[in-house]
C-alpha positions in Angstrom: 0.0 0.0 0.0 1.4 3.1 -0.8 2.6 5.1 2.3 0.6 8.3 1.5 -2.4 6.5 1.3 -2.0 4.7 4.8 -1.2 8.6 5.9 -4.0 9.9 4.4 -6.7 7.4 6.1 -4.8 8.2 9.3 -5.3 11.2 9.2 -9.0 11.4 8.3 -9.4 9.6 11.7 -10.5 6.1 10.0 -8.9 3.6 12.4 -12.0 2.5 14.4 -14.1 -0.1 12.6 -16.8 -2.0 13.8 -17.3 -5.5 12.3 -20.2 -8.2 12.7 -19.5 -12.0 13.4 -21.0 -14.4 12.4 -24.1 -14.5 14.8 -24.8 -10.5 14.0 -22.7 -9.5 17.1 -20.7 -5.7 16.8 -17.2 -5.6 17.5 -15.9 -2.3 17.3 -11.4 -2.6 16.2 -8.4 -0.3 16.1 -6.4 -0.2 13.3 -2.8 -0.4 13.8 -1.5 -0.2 10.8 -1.9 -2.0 7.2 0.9 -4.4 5.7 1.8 -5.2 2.6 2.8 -8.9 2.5 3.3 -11.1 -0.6 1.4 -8.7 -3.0 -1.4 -8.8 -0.7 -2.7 -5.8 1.5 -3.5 -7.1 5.3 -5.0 -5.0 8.2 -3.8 -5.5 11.7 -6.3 -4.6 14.2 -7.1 -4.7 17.9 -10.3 -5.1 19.6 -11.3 -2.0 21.5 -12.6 -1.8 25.2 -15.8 -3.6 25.5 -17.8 -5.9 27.6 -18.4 -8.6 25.2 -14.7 -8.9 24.0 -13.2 -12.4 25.1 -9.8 -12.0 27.1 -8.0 -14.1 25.2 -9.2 -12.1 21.9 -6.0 -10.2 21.0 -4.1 -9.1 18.0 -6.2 -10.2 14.6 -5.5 -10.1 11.4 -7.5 -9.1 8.6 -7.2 -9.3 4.8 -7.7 -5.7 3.3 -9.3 -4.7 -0.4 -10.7 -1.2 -1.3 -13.8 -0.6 -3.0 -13.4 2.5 -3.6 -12.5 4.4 -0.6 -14.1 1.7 1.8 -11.7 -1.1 3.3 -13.8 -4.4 2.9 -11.8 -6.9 5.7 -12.0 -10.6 5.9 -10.8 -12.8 8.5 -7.5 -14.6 8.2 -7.9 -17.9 9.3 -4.6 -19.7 8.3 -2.4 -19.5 11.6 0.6 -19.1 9.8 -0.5 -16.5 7.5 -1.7 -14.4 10.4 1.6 -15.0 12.2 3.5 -14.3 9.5 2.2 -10.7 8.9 2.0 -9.8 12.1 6.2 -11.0 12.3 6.1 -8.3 9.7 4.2 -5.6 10.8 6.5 -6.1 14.4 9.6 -5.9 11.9 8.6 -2.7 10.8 7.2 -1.0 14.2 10.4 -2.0 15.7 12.2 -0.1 12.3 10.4 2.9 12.9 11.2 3.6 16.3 15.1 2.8 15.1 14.4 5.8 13.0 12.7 7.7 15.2 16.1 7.3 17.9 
């Protein structure tokens, strides 16, 4: 994704997303940040304060497409997958505060 873009939707305040399991249940997200990994455009978000989130419900993973200016998420259910794009998402957080030292 280009970096301008990810800037842009930052800075229009577009990093809260609620999204609807399977049973019709709300569950409102953070965005971290989006990576790009293996030509693919992937969303890494974390659930918000709320009642009805699990504990154990951490860090998930999200496959990311536009229409249009609209993010359209679905859930990435391979383990590995997920692990491996968060591996990269930590590789670059951990960049950016080198740069920012």
């Amino acid at each position: 994704m280009n970096r301008n873009i990810r800037d842009e939707f930052f800075e229009k305040g577009m990093n809260i997303f609620t999204l609807t399991d399977e049973d019709g249940t709300d569950f409102e997200f953070e965005l971290l940040d989006f990576v790009d990994y293996k030509e693919k455009l992937y969303a890494v978000l974390v659930p918000m304060e709320n009642d009805e989130v699990e504990d154990d419900m951490g860090i998930v993973i999200m496959e990311t497409v536009f229409e249009g200016n609209e993010p359209v998420f679905t859930f990435v259910e391979n383990e590995r997958l997920a692990q491996a794009v968060l591996d990269e998402y930590a590789l670059r957080a951990d960049s950016e505060d080198y740069e920012e030292d």
